[in-house]
N, C-alpha and C positions, 0 to 999 in steps of 0.2 A: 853487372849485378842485376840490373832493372831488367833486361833481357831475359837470363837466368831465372827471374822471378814469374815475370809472365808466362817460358814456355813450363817451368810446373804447374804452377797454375791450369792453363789448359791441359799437359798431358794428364794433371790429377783428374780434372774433371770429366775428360774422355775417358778414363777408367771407370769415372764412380757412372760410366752410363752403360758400361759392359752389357749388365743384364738385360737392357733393354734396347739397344742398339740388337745383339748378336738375334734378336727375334724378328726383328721387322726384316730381315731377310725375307726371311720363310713365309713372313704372309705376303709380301712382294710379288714372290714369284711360286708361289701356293702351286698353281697347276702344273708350272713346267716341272716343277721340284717332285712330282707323286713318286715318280720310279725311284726315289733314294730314302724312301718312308724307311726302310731297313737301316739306315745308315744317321737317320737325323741327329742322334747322339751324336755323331763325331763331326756330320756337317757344324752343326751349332759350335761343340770343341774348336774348330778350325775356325771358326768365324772370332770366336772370344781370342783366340792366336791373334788374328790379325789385327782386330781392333788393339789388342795391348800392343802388336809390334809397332804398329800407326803412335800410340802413345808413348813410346820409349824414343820412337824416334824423334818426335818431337823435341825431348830434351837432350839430342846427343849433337856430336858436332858431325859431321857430311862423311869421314872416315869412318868411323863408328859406325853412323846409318848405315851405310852399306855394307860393313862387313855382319851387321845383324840382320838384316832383310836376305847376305847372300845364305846363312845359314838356315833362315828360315823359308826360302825359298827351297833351298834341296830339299828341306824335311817334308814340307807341305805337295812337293811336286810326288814322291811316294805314293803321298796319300789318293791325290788326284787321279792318281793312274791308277791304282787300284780300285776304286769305286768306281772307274770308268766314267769318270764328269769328263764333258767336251769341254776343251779347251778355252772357248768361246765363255761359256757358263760360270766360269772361275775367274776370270776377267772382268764379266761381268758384278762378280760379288765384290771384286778390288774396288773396281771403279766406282760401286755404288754407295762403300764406306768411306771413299775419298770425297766422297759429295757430304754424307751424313759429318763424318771429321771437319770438313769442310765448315762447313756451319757453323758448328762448334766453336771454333778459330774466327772465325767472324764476330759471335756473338761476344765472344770472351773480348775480343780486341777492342768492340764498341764498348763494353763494359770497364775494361780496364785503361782505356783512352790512349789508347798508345799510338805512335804517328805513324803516318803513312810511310814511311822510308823500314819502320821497324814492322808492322804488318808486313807488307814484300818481304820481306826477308824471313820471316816466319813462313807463309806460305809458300814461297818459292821452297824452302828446304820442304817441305812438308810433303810438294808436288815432285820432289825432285825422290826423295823416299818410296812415293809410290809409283811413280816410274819406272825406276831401279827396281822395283817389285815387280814386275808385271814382266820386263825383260828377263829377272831370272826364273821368274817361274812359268815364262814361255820356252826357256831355253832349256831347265833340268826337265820340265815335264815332256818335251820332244824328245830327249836324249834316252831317259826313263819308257817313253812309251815304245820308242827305237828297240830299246834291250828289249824289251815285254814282247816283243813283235817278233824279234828276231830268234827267243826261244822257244816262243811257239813254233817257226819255220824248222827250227833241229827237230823238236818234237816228232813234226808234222812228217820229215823229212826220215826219222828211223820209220816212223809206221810204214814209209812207202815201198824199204826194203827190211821186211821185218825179215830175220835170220833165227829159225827155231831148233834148237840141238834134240835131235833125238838120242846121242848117244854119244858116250866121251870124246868119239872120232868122226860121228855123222852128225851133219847141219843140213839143211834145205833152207832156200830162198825159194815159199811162194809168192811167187808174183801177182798181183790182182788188178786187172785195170788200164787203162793205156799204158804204154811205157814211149814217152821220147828221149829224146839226146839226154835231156839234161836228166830224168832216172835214172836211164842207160850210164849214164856218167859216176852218178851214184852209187848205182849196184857193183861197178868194179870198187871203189873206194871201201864200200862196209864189206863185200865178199874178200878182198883182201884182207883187209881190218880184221875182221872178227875171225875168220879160219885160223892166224896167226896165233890172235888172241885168244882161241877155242883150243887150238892145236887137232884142228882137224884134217883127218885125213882123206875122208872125202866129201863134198861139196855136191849138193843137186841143187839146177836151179829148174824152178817149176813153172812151164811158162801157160799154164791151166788157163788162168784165169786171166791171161794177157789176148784180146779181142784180135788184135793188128799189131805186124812186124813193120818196120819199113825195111829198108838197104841200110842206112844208116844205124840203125838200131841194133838191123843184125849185126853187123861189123861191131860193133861196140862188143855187143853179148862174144861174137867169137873172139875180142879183147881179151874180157874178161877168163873167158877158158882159158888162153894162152897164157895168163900172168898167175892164173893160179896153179899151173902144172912147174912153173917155175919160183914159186914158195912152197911145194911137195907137196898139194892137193891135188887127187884125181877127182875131174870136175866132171857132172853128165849133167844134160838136158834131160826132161821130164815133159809131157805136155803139150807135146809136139802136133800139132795139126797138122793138116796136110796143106794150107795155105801159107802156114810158116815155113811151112820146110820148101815149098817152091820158093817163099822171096830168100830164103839162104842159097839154093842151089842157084838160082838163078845170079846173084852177086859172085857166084864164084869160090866159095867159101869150103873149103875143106873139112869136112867131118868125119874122115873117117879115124882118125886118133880121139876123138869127141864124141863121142857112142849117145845116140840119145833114142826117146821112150817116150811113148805113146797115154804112160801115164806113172805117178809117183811110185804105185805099187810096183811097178814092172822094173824102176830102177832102185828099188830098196831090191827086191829080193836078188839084183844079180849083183850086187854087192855083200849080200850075205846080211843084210839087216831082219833079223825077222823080230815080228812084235804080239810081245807074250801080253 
């Protein structure tokens, strides 16, 4: 019960210091903090979070602690990642209320006289709380920044073969930009995909704005011809230089089932596309 008594005791009075703890942050670390002036509202929010989860757990037993620090770590790792704080800098603010808390627990312990065996044991749970914080909100905010990263790369990854309908049966892939193995890769995967998905009949890939072919590349692109004559797409090349079409001819590559043009217009209009 004497236990009991003392950790509310301090967790009350690390509350009733909320207002003024969740500030000396910010003037702390004033400069590095300027680029989230947009954000101070929710930085301070997140700070008065932490300070109370520091104080809840104070009066909880070691299971509890952690299953409250693991929910407030998921919630908080969201937020991290979307304001774009380094990971380093959040850390930083744990650590720097684990000192401030810190204090706290000291001062109260001299105050309320309690022995060394029951101090330990107070601060060791206490150190052991923010520990267990710092490891989950190292692990959701990687995982968090992981997803965030990885849908930008899909994003990143349609733009590279953007596929635009001109017509309930016509689609074009203009291409813009180097093309390696691993686009070349891509471009069979969304030119399958979407033709399917479009229910198109025929298919131009534009290769305009593509600088350099390799051997590699081209074999992939005449892949991709081949596998869409075999989902009912009639496919044509567009854009054809005369450097490209030596590294085709020169791999050895068959075109003559694969009609290709010199520019986009010249393979709409021999398809019958005309544009009103």
């Amino acid at each position: 019960m004497h236990n009991e008594r003392i950790h509310k005791i301090i967790s009350e009075k690390v509350k009733s210091q909320i207002p003024e703890l969740k500030k000396q942050f910010l003037k702390h670390k004033d400069r590095e903090y300027g680029r989230f002036q947009n954000q101070e509202e929710d930085l301070i929010q997140w700070r008065e979070e932490l300070i109370e989860l520091y104080a809840k757990t104070i009066q909880l037993d070691r299971q509890e602690a952690i299953q409250l620090v693991i929910n407030w770590g998921k919630k908080v790792s969201d937020f991290l990642v979307n304001i774009q704080m380094p990971l380093d800098e959040a850390i930083d603010e744990i650590r720097y209320y684990r000192d401030q808390i810190g204090q706290i627990i000291c001062e109260s312990a001299t105050h309320e006289e309690i022995s060394y065996r029951e101090f330990y044991q107070l601060i060791s749970a206490f150190d052991f709380s923010v520990d267990h914080a710092i490891q989950i909100v190292c692990i959701t905010y990687m995982e968090n920044n992981l997803k965030k990263m990885q849908k930008a790369q899909m994003e990143i990854e349609e733009l590279t073969v953007p596929i635009i309908r001109l017509s309930s049966k016509i689609g074009v892939i203009p291409l813009i930009g180097e093309l390696d193995s691993d686009r070349a890769l891509k471009l069979m995967e969304e030119a399958l995909k979407q033709s399917s998905k479009n229910g198109f009949t025929h298919l131009i890939i534009d290769l305009s704005g593509v600088p350099v072919v390799d051997t590699a590349v081209a074999s992939q692109i005449y892949k991709v011809l081949e596998g869409l004559k075999l989902v009912g797409v009639i496919p044509k090349l567009s854009g054809v230089r005369p450097e490209i079409a030596h590294t085709m001819v020169n791999l050895g590559i068959n075109f003559k089932d694969n009609p290709s043009y010199s520019d986009l217009s010249l393979a709409l209009e021999k398809i019958g596309f005309i544009h009103k």
